[in-house]
Backbone bond lengths (Angstrom), bond angles and torsions (degrees), N, CA, C in turn:
res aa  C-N    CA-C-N  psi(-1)  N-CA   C-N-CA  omega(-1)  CA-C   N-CA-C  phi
1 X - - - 1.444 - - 1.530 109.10 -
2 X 1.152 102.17 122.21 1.905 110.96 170.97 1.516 109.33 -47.76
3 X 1.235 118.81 118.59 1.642 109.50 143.31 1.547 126.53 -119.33
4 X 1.041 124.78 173.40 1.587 116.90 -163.98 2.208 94.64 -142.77
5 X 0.702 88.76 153.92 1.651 125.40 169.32 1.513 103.20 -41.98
6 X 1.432 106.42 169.08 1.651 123.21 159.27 1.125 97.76 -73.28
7 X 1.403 139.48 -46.69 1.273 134.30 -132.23 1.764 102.25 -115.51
8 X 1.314 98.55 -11.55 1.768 94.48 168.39 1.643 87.20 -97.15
9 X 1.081 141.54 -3.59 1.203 102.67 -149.45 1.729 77.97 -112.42
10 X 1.426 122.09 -30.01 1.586 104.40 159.47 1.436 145.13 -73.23
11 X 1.197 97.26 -18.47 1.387 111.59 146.70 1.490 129.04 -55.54
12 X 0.976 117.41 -42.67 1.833 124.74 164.51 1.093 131.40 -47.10
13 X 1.586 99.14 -59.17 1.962 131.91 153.37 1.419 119.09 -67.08
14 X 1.263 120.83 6.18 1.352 102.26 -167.85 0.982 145.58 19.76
15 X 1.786 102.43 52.40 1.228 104.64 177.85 1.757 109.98 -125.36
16 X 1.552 138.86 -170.04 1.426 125.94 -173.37 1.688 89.73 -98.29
17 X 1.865 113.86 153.33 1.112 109.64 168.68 1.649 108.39 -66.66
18 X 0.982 142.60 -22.11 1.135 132.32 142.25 1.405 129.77 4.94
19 X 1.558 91.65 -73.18 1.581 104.68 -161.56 1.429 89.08 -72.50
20 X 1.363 156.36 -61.73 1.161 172.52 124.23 1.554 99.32 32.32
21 X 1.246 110.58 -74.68 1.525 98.58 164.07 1.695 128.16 -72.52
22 X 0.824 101.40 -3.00 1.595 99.26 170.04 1.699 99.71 -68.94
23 X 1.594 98.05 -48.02 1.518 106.10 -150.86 1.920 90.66 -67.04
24 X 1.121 130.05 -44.56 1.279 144.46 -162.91 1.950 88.86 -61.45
25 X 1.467 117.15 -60.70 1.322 100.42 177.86 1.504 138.28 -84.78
26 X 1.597 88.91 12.46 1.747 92.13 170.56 1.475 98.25 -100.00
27 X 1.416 118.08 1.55 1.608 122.95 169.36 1.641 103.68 81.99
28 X 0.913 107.18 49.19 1.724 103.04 177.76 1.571 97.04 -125.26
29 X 1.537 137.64 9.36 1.321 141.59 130.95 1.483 139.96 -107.23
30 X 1.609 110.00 45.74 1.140 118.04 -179.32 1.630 127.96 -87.33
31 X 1.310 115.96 31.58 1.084 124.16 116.15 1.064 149.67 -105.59
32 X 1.313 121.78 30.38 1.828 132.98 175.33 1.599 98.22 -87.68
33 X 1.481 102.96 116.17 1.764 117.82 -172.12 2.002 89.35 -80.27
34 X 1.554 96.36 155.34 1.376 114.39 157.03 0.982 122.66 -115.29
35 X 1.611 116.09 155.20 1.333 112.53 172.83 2.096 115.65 -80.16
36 X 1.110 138.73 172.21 1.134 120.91 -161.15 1.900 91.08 -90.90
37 X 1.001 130.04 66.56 1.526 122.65 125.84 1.796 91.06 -157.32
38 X 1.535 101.77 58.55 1.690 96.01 145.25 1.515 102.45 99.07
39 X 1.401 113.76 -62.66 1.478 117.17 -167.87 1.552 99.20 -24.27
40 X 1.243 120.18 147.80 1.300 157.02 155.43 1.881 106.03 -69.30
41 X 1.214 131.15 92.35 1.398 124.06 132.00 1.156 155.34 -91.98
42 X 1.336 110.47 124.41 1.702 115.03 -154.80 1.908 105.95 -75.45
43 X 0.906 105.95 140.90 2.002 92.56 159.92 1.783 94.89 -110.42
44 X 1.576 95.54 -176.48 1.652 106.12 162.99 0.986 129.23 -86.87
45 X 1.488 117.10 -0.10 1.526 117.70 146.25 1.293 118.83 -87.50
46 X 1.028 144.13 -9.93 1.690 144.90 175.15 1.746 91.63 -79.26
47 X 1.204 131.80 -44.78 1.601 135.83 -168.97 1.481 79.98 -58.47
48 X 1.315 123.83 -67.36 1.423 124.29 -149.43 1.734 109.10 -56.18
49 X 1.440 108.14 -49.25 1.033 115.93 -179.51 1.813 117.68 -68.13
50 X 1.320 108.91 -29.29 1.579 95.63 162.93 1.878 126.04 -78.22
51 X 1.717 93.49 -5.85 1.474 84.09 167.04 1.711 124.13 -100.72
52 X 1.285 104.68 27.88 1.364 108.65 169.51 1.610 94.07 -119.04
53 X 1.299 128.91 -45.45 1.730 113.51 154.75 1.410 107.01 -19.86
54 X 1.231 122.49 -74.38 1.566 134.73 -169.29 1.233 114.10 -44.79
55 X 1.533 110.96 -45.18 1.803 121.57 -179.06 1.767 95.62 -63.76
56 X 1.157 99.47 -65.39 1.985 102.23 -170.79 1.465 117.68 -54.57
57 X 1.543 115.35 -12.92 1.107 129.29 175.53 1.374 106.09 -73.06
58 X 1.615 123.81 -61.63 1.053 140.14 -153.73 1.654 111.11 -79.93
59 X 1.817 113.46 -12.08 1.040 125.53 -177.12 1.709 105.12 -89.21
60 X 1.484 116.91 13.05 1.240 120.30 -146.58 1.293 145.87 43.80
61 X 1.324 109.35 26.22 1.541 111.00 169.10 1.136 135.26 -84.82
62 X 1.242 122.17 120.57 1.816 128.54 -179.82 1.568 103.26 -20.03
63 X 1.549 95.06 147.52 2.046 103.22 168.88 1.425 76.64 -74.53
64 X 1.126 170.28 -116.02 1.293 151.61 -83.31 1.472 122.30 -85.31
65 X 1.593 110.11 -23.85 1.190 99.42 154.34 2.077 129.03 -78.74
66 X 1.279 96.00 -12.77 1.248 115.19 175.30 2.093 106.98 -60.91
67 X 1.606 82.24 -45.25 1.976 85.05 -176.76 1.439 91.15 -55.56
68 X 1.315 120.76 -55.99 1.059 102.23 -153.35 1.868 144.57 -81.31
69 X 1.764 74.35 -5.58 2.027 97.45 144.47 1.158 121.30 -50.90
70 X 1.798 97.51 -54.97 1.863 104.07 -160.18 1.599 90.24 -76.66
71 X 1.402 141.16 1.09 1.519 119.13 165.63 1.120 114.99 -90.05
72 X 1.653 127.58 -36.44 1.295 152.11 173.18 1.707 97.26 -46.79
73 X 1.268 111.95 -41.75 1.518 113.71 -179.12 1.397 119.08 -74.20
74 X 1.466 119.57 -31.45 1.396 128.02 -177.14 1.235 123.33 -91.13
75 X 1.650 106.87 -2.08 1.423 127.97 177.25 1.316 115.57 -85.43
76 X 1.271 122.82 -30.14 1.583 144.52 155.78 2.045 100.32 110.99
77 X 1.427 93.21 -147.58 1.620 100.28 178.87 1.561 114.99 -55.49
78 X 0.880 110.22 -18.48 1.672 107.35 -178.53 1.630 121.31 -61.27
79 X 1.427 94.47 -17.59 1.703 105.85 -177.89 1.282 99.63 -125.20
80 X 1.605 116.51 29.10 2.342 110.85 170.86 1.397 89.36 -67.02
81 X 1.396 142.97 -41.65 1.649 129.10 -166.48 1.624 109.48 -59.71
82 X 1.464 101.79 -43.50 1.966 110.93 -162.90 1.357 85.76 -69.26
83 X 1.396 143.46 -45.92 1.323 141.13 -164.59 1.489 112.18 -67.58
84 X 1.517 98.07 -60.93 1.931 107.96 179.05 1.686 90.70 -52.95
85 X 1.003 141.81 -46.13 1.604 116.03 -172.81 1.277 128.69 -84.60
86 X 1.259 98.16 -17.88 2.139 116.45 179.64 1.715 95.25 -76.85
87 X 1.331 133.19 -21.84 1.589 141.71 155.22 1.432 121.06 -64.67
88 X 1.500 111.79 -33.63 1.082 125.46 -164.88 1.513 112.65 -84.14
89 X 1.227 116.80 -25.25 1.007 156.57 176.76 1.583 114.75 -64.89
90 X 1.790 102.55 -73.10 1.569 110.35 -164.60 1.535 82.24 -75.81
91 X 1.301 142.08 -31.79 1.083 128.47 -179.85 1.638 119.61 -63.62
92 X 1.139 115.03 -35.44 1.757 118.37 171.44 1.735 99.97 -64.13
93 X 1.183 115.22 -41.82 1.627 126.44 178.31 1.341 110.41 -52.42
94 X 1.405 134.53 -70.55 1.453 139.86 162.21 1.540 102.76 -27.05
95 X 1.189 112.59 -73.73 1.534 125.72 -163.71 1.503 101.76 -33.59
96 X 1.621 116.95 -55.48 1.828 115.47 175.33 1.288 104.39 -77.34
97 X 1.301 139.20 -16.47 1.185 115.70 172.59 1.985 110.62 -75.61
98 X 1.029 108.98 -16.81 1.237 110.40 173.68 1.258 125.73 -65.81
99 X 1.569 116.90 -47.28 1.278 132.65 -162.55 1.281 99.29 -93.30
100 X 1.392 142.23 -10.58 1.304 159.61 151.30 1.686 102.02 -44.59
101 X 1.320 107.77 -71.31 1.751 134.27 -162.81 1.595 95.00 -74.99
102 X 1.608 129.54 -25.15 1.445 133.32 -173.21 1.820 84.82 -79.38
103 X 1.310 113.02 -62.15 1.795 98.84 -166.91 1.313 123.46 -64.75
104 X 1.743 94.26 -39.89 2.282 91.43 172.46 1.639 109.76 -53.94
105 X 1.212 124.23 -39.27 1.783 129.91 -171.29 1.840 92.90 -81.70
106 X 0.870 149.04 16.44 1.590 166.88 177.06 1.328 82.61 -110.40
107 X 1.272 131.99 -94.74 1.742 138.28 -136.11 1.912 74.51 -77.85
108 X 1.357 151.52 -54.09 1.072 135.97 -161.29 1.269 123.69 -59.96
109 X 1.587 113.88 -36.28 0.979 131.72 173.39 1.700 107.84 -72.44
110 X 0.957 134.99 -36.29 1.104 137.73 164.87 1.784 113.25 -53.55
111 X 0.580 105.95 -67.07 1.892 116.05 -168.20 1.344 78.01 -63.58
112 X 1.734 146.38 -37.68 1.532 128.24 -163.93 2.123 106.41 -68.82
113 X 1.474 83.23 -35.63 2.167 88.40 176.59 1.357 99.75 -82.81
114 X 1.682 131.09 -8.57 1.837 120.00 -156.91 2.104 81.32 -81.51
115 X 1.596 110.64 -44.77 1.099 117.01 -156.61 1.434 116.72 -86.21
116 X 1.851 109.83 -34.96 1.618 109.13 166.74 1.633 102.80 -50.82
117 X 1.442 130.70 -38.66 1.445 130.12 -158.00 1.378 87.21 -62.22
118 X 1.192 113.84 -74.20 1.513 129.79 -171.10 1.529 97.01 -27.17
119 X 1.309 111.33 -85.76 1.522 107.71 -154.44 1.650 109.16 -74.72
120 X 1.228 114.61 20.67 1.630 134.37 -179.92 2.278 83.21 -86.97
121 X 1.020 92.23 -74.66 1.522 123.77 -178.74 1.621 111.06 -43.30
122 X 1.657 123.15 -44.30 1.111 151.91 -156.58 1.734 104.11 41.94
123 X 1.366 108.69 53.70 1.151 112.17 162.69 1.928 112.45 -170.05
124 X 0.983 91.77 153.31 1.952 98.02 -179.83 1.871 106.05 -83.49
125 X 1.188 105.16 1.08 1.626 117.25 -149.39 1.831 76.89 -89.98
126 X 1.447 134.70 -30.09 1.168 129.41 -173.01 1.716 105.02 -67.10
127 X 1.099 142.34 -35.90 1.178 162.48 154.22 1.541 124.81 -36.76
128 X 0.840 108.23 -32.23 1.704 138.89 160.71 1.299 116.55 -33.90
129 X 1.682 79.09 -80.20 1.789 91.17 -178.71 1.331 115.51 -70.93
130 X 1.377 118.04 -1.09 1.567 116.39 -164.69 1.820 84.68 -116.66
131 X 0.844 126.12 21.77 1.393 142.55 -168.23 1.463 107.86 11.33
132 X 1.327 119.48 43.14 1.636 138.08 159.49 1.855 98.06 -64.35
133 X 1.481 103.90 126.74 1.256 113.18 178.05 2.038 94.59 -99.72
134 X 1.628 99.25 179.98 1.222 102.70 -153.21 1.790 79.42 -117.04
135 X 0.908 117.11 3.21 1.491 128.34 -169.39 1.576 120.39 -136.68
């Protein structure tokens, strides 16, 4: 079985070995085996599993609610319900972060035609009469 490094394996993730050990001592990689003086070995399931860290991260969820996935996970089927809803969840979460990011790119997209007009025009004075504010 392949294993790889801290440093391939942050390199992959783009993330710093740093963060990697942070994540290892807030215990949200306690299954990454060592060799007996310490080294860190990764498998391709530990990669896999830090890129759903990364997803729950990116969904804004606390490392601490994250530990408490990666225990929910090591606990086995007894916790598929706490899991199917802690998904159910970051997934309702995404969903407003979307429709959030759908209206700012609305008002962005807007001010992008308020200003092509303008500098179409080389003036804001066209806007006026169309009583488009700049604000």
């Amino acid at each position: 079985m392949k294993t790889y490094s801290i440093s391939e394996v942050a390199k992959e993730l783009n993330l710093t070995v740093y963060t990697l050990r942070y994540y290892d001592k807030e215990g949200l990689i306690p299954f990454v085996e060592r060799t007996s003086n310490g080294t860190r070995l990764f498998k391709e399931s530990d990669i896999n599993a830090l890129k759903v860290i990364e997803c729950l991260k990116s969904t804004g969820m606390p490392i601490k609610e994250i530990k408490t996935f990666i225990d929910w996970c090591s606990e086995g089927d007894s916790t598929l319900p706490q899991r199917y809803d802690m998904f159910m969840e970051r997934k309702a979460s995404v969903e407003a972060q979307m429709e959030e990011l759908k209206k700012t790119m609305e008002l962005i997209e807007h001010k992008c035609l308020y200003y092509k007009t303008a500098l179409e025009a080389g003036t804001e004075d066209i806007h006026k009469k169309e009583k488009i504010t700049i604000f």
